[in-house]
C-alpha positions as CSV (number, residue, x, y, z in Angstrom):
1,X,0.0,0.0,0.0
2,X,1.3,3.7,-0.8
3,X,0.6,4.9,2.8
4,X,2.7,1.9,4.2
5,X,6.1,2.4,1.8
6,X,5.5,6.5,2.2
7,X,5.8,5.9,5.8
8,X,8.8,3.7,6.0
9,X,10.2,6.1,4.1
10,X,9.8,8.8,6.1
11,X,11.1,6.3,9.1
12,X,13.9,5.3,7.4
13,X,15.1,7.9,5.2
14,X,14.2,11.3,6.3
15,X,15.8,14.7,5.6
16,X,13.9,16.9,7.8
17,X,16.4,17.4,10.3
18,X,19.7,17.3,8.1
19,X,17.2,20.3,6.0
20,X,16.6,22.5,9.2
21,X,20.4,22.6,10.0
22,X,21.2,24.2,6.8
23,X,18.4,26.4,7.3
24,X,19.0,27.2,10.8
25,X,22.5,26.3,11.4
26,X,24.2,26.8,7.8
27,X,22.5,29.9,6.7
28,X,21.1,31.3,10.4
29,X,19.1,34.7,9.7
30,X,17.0,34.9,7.1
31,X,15.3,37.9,7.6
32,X,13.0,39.3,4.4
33,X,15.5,41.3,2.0
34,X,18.8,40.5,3.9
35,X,21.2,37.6,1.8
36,X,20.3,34.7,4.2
37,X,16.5,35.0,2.4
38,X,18.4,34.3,-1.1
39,X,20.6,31.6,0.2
40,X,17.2,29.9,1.8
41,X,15.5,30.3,-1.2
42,X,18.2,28.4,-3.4
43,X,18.5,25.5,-1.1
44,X,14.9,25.2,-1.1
45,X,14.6,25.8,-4.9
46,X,17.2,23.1,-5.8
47,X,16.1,20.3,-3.0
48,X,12.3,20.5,-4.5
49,X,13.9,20.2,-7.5
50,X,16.0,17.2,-6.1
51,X,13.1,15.5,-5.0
52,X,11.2,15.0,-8.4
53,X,8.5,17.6,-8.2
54,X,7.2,19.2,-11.0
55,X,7.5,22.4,-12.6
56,X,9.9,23.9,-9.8
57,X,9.9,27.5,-10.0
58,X,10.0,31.2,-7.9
59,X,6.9,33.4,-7.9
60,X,8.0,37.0,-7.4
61,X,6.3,39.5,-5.4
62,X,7.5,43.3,-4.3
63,X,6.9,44.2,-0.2
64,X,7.9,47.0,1.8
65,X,11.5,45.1,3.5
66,X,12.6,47.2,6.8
67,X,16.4,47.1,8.4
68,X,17.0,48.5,11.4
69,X,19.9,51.4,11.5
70,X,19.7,52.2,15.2
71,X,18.3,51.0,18.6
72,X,18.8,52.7,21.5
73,X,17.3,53.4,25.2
74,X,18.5,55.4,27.8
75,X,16.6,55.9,31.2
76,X,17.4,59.5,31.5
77,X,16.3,59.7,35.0
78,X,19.5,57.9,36.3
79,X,22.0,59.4,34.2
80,X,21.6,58.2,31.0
81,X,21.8,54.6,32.2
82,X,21.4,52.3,28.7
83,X,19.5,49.3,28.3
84,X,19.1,47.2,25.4
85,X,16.3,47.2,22.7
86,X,15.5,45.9,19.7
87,X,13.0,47.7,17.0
88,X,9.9,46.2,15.9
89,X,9.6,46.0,11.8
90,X,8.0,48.7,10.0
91,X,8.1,51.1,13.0
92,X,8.5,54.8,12.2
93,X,11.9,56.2,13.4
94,X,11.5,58.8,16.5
95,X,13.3,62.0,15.7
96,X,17.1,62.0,15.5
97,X,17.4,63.0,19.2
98,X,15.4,60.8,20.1
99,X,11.6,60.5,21.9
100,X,11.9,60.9,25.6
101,X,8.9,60.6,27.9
102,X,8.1,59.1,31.2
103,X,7.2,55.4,31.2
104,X,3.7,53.8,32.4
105,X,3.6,50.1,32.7
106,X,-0.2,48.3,31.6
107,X,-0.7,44.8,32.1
108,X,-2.1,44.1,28.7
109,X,-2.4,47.3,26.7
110,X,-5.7,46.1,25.3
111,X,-9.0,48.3,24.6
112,X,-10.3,48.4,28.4
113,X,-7.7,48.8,30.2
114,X,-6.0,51.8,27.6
115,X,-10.0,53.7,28.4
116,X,-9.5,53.0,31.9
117,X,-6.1,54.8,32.5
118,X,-6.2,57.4,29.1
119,X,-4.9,60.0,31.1
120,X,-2.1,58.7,32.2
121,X,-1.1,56.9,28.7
122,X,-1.7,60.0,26.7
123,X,1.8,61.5,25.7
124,X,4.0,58.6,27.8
125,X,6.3,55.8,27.2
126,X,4.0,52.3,27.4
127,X,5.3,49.5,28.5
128,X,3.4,46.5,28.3
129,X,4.1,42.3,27.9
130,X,4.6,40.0,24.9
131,X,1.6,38.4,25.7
132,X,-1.5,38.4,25.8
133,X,-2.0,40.7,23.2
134,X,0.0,40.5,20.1
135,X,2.0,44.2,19.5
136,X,0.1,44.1,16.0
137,X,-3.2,45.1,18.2
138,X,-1.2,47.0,21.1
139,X,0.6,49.2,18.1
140,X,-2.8,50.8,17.0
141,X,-4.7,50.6,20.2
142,X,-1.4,52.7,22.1
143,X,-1.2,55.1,19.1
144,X,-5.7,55.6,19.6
145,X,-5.0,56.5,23.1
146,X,-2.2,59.2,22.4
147,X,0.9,57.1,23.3
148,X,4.1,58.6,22.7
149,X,5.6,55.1,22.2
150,X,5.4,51.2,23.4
151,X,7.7,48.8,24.4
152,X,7.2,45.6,24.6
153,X,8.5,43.5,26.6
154,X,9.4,39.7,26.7
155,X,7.0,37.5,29.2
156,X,9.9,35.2,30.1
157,X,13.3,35.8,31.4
158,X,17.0,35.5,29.4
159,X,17.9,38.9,29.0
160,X,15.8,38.6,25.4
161,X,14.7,41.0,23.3
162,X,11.8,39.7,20.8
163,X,10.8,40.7,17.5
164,X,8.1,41.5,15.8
165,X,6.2,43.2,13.1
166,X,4.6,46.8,14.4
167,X,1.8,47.0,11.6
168,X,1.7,44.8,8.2
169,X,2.6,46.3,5.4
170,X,2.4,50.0,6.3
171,X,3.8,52.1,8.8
172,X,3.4,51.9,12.3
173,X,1.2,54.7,14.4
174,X,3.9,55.4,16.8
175,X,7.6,54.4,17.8
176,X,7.9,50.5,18.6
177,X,10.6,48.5,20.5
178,X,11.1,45.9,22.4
179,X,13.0,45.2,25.7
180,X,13.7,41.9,28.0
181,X,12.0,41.4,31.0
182,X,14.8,41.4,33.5
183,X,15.0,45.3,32.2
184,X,11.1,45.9,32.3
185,X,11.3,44.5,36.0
186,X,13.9,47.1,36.9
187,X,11.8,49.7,35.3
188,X,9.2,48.5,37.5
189,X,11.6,48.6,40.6
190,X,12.9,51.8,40.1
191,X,9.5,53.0,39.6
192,X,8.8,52.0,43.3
193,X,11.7,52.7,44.6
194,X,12.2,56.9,43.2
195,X,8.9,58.2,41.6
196,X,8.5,58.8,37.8
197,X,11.1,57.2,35.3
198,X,12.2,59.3,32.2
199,X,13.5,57.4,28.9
200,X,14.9,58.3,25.7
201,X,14.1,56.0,22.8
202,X,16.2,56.7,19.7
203,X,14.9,54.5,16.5
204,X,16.1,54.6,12.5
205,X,15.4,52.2,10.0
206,X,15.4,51.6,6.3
207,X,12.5,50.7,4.3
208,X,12.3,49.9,0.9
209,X,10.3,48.2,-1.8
210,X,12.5,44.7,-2.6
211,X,11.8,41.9,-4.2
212,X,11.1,38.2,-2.4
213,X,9.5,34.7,-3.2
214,X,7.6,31.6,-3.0
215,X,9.2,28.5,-3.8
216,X,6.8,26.3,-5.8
217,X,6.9,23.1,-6.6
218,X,4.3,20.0,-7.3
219,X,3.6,16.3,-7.6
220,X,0.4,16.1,-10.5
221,X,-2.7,14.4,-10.5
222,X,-3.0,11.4,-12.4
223,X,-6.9,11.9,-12.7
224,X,-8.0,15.3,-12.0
225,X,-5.1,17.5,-12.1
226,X,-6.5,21.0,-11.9
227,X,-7.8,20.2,-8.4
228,X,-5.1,21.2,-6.1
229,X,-4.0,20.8,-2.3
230,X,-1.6,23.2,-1.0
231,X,1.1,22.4,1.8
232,X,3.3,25.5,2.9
233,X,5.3,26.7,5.3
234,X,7.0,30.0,5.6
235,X,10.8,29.9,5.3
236,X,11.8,33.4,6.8
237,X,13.3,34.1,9.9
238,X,13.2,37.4,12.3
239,X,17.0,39.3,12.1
240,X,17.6,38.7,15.7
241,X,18.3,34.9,15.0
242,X,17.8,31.6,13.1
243,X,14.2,30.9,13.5
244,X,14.7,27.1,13.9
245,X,11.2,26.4,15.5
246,X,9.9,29.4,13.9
247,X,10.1,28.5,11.3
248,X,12.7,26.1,10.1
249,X,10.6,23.5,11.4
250,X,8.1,24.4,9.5
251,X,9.7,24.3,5.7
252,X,11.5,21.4,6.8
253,X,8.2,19.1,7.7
254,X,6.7,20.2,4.5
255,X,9.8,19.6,2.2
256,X,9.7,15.8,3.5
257,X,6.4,15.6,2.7
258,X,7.1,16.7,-0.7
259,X,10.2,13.9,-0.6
260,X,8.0,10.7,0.5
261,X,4.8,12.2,-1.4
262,X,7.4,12.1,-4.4
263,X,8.0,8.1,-4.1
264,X,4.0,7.4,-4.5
265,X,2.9,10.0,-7.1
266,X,1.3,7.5,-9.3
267,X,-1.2,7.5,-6.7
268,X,-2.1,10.9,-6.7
269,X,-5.6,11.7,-8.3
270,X,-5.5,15.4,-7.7
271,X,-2.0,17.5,-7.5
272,X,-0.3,18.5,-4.7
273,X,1.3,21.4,-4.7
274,X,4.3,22.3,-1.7
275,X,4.8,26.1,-0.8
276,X,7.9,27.6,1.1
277,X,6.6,31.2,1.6
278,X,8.6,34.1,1.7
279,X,8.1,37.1,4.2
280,X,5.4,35.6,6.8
281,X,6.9,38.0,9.2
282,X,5.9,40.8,8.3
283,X,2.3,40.8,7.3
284,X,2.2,37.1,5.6
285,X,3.2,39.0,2.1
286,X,4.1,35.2,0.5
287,X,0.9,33.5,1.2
288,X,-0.9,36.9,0.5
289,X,0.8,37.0,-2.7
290,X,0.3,33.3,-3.6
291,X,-3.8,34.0,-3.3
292,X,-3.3,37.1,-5.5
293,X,-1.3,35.2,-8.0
294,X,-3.2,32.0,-8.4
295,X,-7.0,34.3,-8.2
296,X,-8.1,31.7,-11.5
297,X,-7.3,28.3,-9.3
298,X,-9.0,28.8,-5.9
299,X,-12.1,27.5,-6.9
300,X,-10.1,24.2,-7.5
301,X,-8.2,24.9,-4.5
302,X,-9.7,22.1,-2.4
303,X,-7.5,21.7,1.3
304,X,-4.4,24.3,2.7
305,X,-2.5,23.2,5.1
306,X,-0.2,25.3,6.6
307,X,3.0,24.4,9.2
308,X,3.9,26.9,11.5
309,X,6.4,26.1,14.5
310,X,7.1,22.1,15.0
311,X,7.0,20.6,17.6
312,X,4.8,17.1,18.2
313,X,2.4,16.9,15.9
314,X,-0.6,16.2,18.1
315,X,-3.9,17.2,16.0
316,X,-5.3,18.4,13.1
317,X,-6.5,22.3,13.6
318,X,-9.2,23.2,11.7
319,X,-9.6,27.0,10.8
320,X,-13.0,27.7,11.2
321,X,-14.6,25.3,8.8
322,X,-16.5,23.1,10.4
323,X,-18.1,20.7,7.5
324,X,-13.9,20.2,6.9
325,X,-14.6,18.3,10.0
326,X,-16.0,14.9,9.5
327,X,-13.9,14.0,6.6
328,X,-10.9,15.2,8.6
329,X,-12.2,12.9,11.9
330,X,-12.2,9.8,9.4
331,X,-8.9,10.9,8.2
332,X,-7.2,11.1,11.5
333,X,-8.6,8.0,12.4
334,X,-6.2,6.3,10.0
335,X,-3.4,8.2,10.6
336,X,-0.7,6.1,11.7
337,X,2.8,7.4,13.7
338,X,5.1,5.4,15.4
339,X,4.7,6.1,19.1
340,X,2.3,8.9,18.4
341,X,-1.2,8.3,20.7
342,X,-4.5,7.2,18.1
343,X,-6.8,8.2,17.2
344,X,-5.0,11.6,16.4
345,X,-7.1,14.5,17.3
346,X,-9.1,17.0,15.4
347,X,-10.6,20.4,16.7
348,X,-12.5,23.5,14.8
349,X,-12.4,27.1,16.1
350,X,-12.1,30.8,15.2
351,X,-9.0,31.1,12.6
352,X,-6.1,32.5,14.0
353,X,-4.9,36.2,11.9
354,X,-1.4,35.7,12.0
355,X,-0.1,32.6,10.1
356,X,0.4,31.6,6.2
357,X,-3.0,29.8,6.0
358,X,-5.0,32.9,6.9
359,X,-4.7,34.5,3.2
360,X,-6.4,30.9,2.0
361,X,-9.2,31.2,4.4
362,X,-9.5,34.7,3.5
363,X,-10.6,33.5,0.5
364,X,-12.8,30.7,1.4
365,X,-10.3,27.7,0.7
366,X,-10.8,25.2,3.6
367,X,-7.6,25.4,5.8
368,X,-5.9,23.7,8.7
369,X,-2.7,23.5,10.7
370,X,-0.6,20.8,12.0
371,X,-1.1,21.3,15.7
372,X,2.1,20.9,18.4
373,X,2.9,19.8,21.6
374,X,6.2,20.9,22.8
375,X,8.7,17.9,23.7
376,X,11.0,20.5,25.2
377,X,8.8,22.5,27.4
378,X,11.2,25.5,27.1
379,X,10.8,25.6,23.2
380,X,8.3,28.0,23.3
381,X,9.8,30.9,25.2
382,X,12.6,31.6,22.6
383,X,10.3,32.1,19.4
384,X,11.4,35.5,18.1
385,X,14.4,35.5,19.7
386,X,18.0,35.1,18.9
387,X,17.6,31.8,21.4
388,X,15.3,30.1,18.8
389,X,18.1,28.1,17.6
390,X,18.2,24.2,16.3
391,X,19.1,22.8,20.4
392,X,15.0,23.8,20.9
393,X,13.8,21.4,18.1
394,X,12.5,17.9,18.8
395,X,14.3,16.5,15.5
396,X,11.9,13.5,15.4
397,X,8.7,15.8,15.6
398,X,9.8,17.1,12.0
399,X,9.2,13.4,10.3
400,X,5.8,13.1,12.3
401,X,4.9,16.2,10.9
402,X,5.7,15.5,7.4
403,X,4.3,11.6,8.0
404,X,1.2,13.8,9.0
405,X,1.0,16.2,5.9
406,X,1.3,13.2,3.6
407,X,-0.9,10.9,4.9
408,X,-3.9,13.7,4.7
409,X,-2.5,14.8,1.4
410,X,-2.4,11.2,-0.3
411,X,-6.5,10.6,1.6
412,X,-7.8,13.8,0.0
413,X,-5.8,13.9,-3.4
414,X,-7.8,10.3,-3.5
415,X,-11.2,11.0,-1.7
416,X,-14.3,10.4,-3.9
417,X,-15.8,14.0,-3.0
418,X,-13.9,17.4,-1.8
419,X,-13.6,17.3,2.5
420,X,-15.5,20.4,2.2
421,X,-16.9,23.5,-0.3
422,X,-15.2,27.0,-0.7
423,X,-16.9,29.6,1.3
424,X,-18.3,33.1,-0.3
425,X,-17.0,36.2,1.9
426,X,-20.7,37.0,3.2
427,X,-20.6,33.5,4.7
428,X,-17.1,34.3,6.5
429,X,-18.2,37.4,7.6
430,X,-21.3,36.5,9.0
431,X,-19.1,33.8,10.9
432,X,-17.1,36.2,12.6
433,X,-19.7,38.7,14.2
434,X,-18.6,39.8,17.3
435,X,-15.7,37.5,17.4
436,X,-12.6,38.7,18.8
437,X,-11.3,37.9,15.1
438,X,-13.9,41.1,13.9
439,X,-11.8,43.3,16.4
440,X,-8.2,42.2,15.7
441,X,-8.9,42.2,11.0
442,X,-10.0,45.9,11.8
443,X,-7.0,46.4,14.0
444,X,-4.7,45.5,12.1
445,X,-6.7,46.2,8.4
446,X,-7.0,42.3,7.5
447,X,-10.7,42.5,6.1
448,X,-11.7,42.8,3.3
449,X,-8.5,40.4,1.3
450,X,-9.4,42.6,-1.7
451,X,-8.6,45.9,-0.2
452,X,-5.5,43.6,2.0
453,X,-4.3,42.8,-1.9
454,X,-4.9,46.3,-2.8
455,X,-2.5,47.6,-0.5
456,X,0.0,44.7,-0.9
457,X,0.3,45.1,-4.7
458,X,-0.6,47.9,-6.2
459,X,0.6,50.7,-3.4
460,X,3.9,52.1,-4.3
């Protein structure tokens, strides 16, 4: 049987790990627009190509690539003392002096609690967590409430400064950087200790339109080959490190899925195309640009799955479609993985807003994720950070996460019906009235995808 010789493969054979350490390890940062993108994109571009796909190519797109000139902070009120900051992508620099203010610390910078203290946010410093609420939402809501600036900082300790994306594709409303925790708590302490603390935040950066790509590659159906399912994962990292979980795990599951997938093609009915997406980053750009490009094929676009961050696979996440479900409970049923708990799991809720597969739900294309369980339990603090580096990733999760991708892949490719039907805008909208997901697309201007590809692609 196909499934049994793919996944003996995959047991016996797999590259998922040796792939990651050239991503991670041999190349390191590959931040949109720097030279570890390029070198990325040719290993990826000649190992599809190396495993047999079809019609191996780059699909171009233009996006607003930011560098960082200079990052500093200095707490004024005790003699210029410096502490060190990273800034956030696309934020606008302060003026060459810098922006000084005092500081005022929230606990989640979020819509409530910004009404509830506008008086003493208006014209200060914020300072306020990593999580819960991603800087994407804190960015706008801080600039809405007359914020001079925000810093974020990281929820863990590690002296770790994390980054992050300000606004997607357009400049940020104010100044944004980012600062460990160890620092935020001495902010806090000093606070206590000696009244009102005074910093100076000096930002410049570079922004400019570049170029950047998809890598595309794809095993054709024997029967009905204009009916497509997409696997992707993006392959760019943040510049403060190598992005091994985030997301070199990723790229690497899918790429061995493309490998094993390769040694059964003659029992593909419908094609499967693999994606490594450029500039996820920064406003998903790749997987925004893939929708925009291939407009003519999404009605034929039956099943995305997206890989974001490895770990143990675990489940099959469903973004927000749930008649995708019962096929994908009979699937998971069959799923077999050495020394992985059956029957693997399936769940449906609201779509998350910042990942590759949310362009494809966007535009009604049924989507899901590979869901994780961290083997290392400290994995997860180092995403974004210069610690995200290869030590973090399980290497065996990779190969369960590819035997995953393919065994769905090789079910639906062969299924007698589609798993589930495109969805018209109206219906997605009506989905996500007075959802959290309503406040978050307006937030961070993610609704409509028409005016989201507007912007994108046709804005100088």
């Amino acid at each position: 049987m196909p499934e049994k010789k793919m996944l003996a493969d995959i047991e016996q054979n797999s590259e998922a790990w040796e792939n990651l350490l050239v991503l991670a390890d041999d190349i390191g940062v590959r931040v949109a627009g720097g030279e570890g993108e390029i070198r990325a994109r040719d290993f990826l571009l000649k190992t599809f190509a190396r495993y047999g796909l079809d019609d191996v190519h780059l699909e171009s797109f233009r996006h607003r690539a930011w560098q960082p000139k200079r990052e500093e902070l200095l707490v004024t009120s005790e003699d210029d003392r410096p502490l060190a900051c990273r800034s956030s992508a696309l934020s606008p620099s302060t003026p060459q002096e810098g922006l000084e203010g005092e500081v005022v610390f929230l606990e989640r910078c979020d819509e409530e609690e910004l009404a509830a203290r506008a008086d003493e946010v208006r014209g200060r410093i914020v300072a306020a967590p990593y999580y819960p609420v991603a800087r994407q939402l804190k960015t706008p809501l801080a600039a809405r409430y007359g914020a001079s600036a925000l810093l974020e900082y990281r929820s863990f300790s590690g002296q770790l400064q994390p980054a992050r994306t300000c606004a997607f594709q357009q400049l940020g409303g104010l100044p944004v950087a980012s600062i460990s925790l160890e620092d935020a708590e001495y902010l806090k302490r000093l606070q206590q200790r000696r009244g009102p603390v005074r910093l100076r935040l000096t930002l410049e950066s570079h922004i400019e339109s570049k170029e950047s790509w998809n890598v595309v590659g794809q095993l054709t159906g024997t029967e009905r080959p204009h009916e497509v399912l997409v696997t992707g994962g993006h392959y760019d990292s943040w510049h403060v490190g190598p992005g091994a979980t985030d997301n070199a795990s990723g790229v690497g599951a899918v790429g061995e899925a493309a490998r094993a997938l390769a040694g059964v093609r003659q029992h593909l009915k419908r094609s499967v195309r693999f994606v490594a997406f450029g500039v996820e980053e920064s406003g998903l750009v790749g997987s925004w640009a893939y929708v925009h490009q291939h407009q003519d094929e999404l009605d034929d676009t039956i099943l995305m799955i997206n890989n974001d961050v490895g770990g143990r696979p675990s489940r099959l996440a469903i973004a927000g479609a749930e008649d995708l479900v019962p096929s994908m409970e009979e699937i998971a049923r069959r799923v077999q993985i050495k020394d992985l708990q059956q029957p693997f799991a399936v769940d449906c809720g609201v779509p998350s807003w910042g990942s590759d597969h949310f362009p494809f739900y966007a535009e009604g294309v049924p989507t899901l994720g590979v869901g994780g369980e961290a083997v290392n339990p400290d994995a997860r603090l180092y995403g974004h950070t210069r610690a995200d580096t290869a030590d973090k990733v399980y290497p065996r999760g990779l190969s369960e996460a590819a035997a995953v991708n393919a065994q769905v892949l090789l079910a639906v490719a062969n299924a007698d019906e589609r798993p589930a039907r495109r969805r018209t805008q109206q219906e997605l909208e009506q989905s996500f009235v007075g959802t959290n997901l309503q406040e978050a697309l307006a937030l961070v201007e993610m609704w409509p995808p028409q005016e989201v590809m507007a912007r994108y692609f046709t804005a100088d």
